[in-house]
Backbone as a printed PyTorch tensor [residue, N CA C, xyz], in Angstrom:
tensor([[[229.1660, 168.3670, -19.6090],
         [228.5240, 167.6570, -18.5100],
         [229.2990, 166.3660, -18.2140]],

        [[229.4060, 166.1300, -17.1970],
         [230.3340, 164.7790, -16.3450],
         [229.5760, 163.6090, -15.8670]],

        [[230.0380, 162.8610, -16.5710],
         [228.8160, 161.7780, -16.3230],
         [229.9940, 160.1810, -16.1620]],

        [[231.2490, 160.3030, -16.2030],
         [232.0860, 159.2250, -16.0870],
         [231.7350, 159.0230, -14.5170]],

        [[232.3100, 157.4290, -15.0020],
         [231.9660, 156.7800, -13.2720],
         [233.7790, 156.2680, -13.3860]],

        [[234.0010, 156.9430, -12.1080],
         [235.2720, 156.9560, -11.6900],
         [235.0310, 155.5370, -10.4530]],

        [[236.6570, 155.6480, -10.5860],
         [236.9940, 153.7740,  -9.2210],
         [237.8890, 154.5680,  -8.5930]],

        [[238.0140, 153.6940,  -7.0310],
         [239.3890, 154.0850,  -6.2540],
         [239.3370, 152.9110,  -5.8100]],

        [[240.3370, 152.4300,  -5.7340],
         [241.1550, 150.6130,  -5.3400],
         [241.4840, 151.2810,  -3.8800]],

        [[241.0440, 150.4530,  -3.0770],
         [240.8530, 150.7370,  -1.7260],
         [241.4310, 149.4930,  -0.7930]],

        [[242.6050, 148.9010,  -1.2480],
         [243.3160, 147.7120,  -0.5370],
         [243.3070, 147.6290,   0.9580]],

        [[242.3660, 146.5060,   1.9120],
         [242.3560, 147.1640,   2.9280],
         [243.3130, 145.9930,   4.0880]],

        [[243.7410, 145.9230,   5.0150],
         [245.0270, 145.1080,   5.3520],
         [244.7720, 144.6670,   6.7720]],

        [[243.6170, 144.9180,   7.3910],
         [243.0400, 144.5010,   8.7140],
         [241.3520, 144.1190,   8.5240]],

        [[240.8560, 143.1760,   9.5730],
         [239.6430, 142.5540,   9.4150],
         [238.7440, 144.3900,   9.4360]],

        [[238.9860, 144.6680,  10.2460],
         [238.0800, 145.6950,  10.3550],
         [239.2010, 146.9860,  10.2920]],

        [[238.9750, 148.0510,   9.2660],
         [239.3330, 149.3050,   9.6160],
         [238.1770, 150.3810,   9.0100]],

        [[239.2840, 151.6910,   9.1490],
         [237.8780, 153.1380,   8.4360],
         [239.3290, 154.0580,   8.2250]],

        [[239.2670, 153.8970,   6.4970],
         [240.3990, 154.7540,   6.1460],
         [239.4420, 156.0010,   5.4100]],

        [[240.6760, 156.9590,   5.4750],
         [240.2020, 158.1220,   4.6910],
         [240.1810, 158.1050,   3.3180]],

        [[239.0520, 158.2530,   2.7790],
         [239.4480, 158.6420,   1.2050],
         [239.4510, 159.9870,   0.8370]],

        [[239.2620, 161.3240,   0.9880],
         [238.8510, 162.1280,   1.1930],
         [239.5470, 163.0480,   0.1030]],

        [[241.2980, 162.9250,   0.3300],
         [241.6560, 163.7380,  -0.8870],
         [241.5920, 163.0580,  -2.5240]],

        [[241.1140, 161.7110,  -2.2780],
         [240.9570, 160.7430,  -3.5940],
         [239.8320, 160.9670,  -4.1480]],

        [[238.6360, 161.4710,  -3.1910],
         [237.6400, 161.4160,  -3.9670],
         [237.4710, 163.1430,  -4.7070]],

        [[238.3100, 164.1350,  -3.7430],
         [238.4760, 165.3750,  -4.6270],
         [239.1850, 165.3360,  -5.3640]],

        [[240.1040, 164.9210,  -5.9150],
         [241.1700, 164.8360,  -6.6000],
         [240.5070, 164.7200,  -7.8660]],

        [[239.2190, 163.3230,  -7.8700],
         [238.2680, 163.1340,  -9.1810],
         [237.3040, 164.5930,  -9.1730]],

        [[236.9780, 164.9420,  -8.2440],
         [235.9290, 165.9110,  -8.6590],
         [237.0500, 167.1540,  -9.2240]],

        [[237.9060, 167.4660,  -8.8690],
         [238.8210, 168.8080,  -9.6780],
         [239.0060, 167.7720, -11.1820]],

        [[239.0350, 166.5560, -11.4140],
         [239.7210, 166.1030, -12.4550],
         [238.7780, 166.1670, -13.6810]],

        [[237.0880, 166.2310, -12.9700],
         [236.1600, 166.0110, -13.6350],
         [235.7420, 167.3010, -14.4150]],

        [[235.9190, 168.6770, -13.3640],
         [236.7310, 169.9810, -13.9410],
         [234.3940, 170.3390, -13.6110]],

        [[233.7260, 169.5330, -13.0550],
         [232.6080, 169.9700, -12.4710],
         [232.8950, 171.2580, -11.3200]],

        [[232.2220, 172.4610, -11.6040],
         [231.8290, 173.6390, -10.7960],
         [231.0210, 173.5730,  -9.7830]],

        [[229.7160, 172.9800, -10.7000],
         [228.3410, 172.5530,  -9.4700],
         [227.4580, 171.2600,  -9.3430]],

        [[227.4130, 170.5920,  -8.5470],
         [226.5050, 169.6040,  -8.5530],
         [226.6760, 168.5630,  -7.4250]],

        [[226.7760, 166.8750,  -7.7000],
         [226.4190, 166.6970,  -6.3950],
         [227.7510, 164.9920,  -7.1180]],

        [[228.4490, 164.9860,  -5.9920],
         [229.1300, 163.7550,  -5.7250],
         [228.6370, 162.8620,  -5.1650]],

        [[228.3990, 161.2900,  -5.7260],
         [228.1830, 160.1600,  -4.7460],
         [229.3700, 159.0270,  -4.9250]],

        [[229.6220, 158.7620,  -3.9720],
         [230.5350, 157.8480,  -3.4920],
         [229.6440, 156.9100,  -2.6410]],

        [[230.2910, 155.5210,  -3.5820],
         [229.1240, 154.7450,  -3.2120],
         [230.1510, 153.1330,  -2.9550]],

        [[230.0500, 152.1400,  -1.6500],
         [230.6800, 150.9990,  -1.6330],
         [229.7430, 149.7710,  -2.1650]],

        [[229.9810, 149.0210,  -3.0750],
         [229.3320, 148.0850,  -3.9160],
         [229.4590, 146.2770,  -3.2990]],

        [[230.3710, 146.8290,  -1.7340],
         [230.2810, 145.6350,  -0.9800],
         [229.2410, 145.3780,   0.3400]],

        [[228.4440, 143.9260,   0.9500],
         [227.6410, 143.8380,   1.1900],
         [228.3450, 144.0350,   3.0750]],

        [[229.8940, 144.5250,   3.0810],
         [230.3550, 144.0010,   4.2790],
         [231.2710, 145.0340,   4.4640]],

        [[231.1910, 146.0240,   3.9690],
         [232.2000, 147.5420,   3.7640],
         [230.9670, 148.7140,   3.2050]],

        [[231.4870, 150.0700,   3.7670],
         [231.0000, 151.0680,   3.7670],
         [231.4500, 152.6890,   3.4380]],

        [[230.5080, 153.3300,   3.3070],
         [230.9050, 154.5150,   3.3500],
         [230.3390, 155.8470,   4.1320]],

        [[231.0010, 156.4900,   4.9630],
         [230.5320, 157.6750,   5.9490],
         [231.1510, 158.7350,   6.1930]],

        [[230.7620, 160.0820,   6.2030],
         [231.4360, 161.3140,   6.3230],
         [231.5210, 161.5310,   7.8310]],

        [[232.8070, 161.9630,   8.5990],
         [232.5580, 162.1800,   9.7630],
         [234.2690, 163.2960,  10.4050]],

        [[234.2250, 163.3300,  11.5300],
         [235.2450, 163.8480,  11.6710],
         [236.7880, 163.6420,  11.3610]],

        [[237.2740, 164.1020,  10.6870],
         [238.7030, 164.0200,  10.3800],
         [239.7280, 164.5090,  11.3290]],

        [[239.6730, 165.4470,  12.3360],
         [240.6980, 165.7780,  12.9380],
         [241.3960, 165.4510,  13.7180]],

        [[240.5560, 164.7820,  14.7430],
         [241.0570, 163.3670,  15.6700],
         [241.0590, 162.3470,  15.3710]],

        [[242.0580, 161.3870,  15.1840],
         [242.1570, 160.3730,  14.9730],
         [241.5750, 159.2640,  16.0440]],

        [[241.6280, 159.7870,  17.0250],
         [240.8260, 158.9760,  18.1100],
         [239.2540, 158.8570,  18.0180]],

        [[238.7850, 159.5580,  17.2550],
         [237.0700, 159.2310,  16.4350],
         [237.1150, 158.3320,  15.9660]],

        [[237.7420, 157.7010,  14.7210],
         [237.8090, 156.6940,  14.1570],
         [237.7090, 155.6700,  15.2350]],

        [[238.6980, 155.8060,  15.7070],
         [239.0590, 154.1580,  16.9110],
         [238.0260, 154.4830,  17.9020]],

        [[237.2500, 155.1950,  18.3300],
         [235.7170, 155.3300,  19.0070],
         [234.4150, 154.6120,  18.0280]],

        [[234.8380, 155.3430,  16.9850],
         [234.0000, 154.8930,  16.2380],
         [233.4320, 153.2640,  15.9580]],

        [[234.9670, 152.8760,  15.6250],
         [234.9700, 151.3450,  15.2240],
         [234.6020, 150.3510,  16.6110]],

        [[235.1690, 151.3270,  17.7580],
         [234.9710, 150.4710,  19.0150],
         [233.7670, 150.3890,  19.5460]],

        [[232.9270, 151.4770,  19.6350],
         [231.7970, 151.2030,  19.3020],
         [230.6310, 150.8290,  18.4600]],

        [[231.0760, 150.1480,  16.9510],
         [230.3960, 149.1780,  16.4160],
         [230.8390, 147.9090,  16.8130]],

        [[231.3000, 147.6350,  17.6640],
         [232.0290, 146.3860,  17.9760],
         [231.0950, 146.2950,  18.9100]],

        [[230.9000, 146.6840,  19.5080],
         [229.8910, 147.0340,  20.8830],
         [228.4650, 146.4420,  20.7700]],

        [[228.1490, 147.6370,  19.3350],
         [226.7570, 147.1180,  19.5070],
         [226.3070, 146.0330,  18.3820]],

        [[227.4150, 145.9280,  17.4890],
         [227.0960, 144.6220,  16.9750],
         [228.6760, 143.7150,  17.0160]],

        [[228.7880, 142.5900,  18.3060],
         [229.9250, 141.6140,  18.2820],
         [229.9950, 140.6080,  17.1580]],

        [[231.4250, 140.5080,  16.5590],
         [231.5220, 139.5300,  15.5310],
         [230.8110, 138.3560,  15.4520]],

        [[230.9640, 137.5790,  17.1490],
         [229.9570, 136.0580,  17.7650],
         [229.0010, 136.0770,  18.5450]],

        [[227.6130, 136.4890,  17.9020],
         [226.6520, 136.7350,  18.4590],
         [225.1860, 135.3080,  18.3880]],

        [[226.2090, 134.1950,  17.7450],
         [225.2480, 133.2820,  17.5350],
         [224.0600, 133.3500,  15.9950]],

        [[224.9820, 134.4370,  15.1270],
         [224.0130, 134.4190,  13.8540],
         [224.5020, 133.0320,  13.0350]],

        [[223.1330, 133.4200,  12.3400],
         [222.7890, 132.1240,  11.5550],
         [223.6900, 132.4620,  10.1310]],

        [[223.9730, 132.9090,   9.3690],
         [224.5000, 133.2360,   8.1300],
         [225.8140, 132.4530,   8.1400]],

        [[225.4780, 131.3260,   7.2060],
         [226.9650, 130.3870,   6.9640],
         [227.7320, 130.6290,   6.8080]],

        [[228.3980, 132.0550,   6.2010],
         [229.5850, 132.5760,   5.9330],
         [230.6700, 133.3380,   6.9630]],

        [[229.6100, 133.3620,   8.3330],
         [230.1490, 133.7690,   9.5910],
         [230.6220, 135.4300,   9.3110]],

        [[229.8690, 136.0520,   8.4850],
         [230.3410, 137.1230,   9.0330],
         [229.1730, 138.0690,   8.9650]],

        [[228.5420, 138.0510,   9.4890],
         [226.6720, 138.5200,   9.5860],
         [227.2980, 139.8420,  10.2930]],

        [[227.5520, 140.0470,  11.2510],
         [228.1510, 141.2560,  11.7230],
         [228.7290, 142.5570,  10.8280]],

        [[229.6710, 141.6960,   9.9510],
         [229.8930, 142.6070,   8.8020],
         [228.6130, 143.0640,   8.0800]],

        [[227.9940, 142.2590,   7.8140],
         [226.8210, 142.9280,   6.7420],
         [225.5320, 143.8920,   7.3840]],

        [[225.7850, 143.7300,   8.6070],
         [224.9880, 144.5750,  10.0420],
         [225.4800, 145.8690,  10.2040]],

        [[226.9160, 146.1520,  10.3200],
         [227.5190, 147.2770,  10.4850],
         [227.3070, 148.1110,   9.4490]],

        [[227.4930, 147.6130,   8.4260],
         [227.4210, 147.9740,   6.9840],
         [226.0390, 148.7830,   6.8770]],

        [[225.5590, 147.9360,   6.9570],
         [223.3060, 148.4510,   6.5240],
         [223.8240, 149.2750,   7.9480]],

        [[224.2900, 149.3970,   8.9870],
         [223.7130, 150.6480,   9.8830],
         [224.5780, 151.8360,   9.4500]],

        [[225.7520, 152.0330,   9.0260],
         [226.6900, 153.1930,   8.3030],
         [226.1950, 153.2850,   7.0130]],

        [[225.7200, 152.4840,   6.0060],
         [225.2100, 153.1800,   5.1050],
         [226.0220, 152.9370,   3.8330]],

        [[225.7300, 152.2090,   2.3280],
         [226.7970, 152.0170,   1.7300],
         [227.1110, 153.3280,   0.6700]],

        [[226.3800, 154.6050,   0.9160],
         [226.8020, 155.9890,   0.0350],
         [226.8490, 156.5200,   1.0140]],

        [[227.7150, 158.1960,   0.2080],
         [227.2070, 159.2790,   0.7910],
         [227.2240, 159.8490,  -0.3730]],

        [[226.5170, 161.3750,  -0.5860],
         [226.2240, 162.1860,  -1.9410],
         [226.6950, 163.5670,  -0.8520]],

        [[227.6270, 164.1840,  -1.7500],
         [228.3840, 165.3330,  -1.1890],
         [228.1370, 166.4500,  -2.1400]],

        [[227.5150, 167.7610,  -1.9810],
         [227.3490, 168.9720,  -2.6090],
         [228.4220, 169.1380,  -3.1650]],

        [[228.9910, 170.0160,  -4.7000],
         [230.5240, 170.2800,  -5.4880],
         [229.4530, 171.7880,  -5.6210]],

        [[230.3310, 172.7200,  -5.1300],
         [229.9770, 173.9920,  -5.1080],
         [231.8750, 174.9860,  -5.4310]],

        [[231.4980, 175.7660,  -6.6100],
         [233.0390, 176.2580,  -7.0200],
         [234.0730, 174.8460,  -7.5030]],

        [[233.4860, 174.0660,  -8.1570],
         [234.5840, 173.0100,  -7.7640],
         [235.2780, 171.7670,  -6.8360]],

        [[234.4010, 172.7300,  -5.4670],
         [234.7820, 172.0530,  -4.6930],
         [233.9820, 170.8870,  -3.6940]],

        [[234.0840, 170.2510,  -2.7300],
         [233.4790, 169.5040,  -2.2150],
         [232.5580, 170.3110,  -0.9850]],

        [[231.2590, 170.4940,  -0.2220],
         [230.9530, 171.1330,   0.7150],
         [231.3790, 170.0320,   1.5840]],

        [[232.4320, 169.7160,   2.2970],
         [232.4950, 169.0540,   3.8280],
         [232.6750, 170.2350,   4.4830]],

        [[232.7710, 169.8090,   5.6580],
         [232.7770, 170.3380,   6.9300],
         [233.8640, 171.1180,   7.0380]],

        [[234.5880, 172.1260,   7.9280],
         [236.2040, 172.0170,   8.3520],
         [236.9040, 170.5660,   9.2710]],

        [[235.9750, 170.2530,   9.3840],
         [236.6860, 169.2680,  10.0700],
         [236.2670, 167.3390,   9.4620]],

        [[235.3590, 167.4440,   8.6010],
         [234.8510, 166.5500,   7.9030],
         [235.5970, 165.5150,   7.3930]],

        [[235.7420, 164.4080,   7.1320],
         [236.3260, 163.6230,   6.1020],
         [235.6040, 162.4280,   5.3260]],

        [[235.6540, 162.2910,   4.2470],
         [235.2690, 160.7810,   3.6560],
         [235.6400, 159.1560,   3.6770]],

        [[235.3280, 158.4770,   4.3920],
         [235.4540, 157.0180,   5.2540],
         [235.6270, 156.0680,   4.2980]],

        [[235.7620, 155.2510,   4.0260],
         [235.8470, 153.7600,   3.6400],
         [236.1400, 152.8010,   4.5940]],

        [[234.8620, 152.0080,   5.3430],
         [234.8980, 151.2190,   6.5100],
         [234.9910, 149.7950,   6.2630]],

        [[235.6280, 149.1990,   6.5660],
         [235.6500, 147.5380,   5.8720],
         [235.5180, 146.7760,   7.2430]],

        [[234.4010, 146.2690,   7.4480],
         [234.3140, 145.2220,   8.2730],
         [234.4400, 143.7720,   8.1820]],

        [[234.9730, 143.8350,   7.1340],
         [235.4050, 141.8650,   6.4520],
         [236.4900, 141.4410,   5.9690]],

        [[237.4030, 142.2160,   6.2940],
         [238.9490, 142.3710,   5.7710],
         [239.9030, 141.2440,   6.2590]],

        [[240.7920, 141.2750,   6.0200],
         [241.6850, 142.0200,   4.7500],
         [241.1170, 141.8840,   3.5130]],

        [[240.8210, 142.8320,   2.6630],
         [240.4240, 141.9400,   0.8650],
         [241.6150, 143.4180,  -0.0530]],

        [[241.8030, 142.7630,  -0.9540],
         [242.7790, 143.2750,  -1.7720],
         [242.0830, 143.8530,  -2.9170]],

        [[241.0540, 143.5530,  -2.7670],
         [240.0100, 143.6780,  -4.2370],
         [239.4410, 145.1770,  -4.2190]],

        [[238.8520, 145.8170,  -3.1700],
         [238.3430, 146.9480,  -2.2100],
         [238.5720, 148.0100,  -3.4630]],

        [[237.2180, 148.6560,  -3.7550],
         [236.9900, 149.6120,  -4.3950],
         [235.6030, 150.5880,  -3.7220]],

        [[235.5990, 151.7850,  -3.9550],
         [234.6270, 152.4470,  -4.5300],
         [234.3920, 153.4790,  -5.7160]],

        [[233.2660, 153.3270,  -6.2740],
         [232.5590, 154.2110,  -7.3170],
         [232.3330, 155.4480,  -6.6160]],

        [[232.5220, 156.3290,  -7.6230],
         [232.3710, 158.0310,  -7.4810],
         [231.8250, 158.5670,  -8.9480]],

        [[230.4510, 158.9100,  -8.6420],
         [230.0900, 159.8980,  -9.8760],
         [229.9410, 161.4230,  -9.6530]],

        [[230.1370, 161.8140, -10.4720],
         [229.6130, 163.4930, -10.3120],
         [228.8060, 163.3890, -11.0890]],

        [[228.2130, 163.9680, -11.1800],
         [226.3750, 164.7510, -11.5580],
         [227.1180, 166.5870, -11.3750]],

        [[226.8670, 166.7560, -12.8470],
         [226.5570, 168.0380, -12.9120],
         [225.3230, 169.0100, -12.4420]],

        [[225.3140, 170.1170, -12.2190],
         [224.0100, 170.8650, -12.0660],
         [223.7870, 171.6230, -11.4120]]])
């Protein structure tokens, strides 16, 4: 049974991006040598995220991000001294897990699916997420 809590260093190099993690986080689930059960990938920052969504166009992403820009602008007159309230807004609306089915080994995404790491407070060099598997 697999019960290690795995890291991925997630260095991110713009205020706001949404990179793929997708073959990093299978890479741990084949490593973990789990058949069945359930993956969570989880971001432990209050201003970065995590979301499964389309991988094939790259122009999703840059829709994506352009429309959180939209509905929440960086200078909206919030109160939070650290000036970046926006970040921690985007964040709580994408969600800081996702938990992904491991069926054969493998991950159930989509065909066209991928796994996100969204940083709305960037650049930070520090940028990780946790990945457990759960057997079962």
């Amino acid at each position: 049974m697999s019960d290690t809590l795995y890291k991925i260093a997630i260095p991110t190099r713009n205020h706001t991006q949404m990179l793929l993690i997708t073959r990093e986080v299978e890479h741990i689930v084949e490593k973990s040598g789990v058949k069945s059960g359930i993956c969570v990938v989880f971001s432990p920052y209050s201003t970065s995220c995590v979301t499964i969504n389309e991988n094939a166009d790259p122009n999703v992403r840059t829709d994506i991000m352009k429309s959180m820009d939209k509905l929440v602008p960086w200078e909206d007159g919030y109160r939070h001294q650290e000036g970046n309230s926006a970040a921690h807004i985007k964040s709580s609306l994408m969600d800081f897990s996702e938990v992904i089915i491991i069926e054969d080994g493998k991950l159930l995404l989509g065909k066209y699916q991928g796994i996100f790491f969204l940083e709305y407070d960037g650049p930070r060099e520090d940028r990780m997420v946790y990945v457990k598997i759960i057997e079962g």
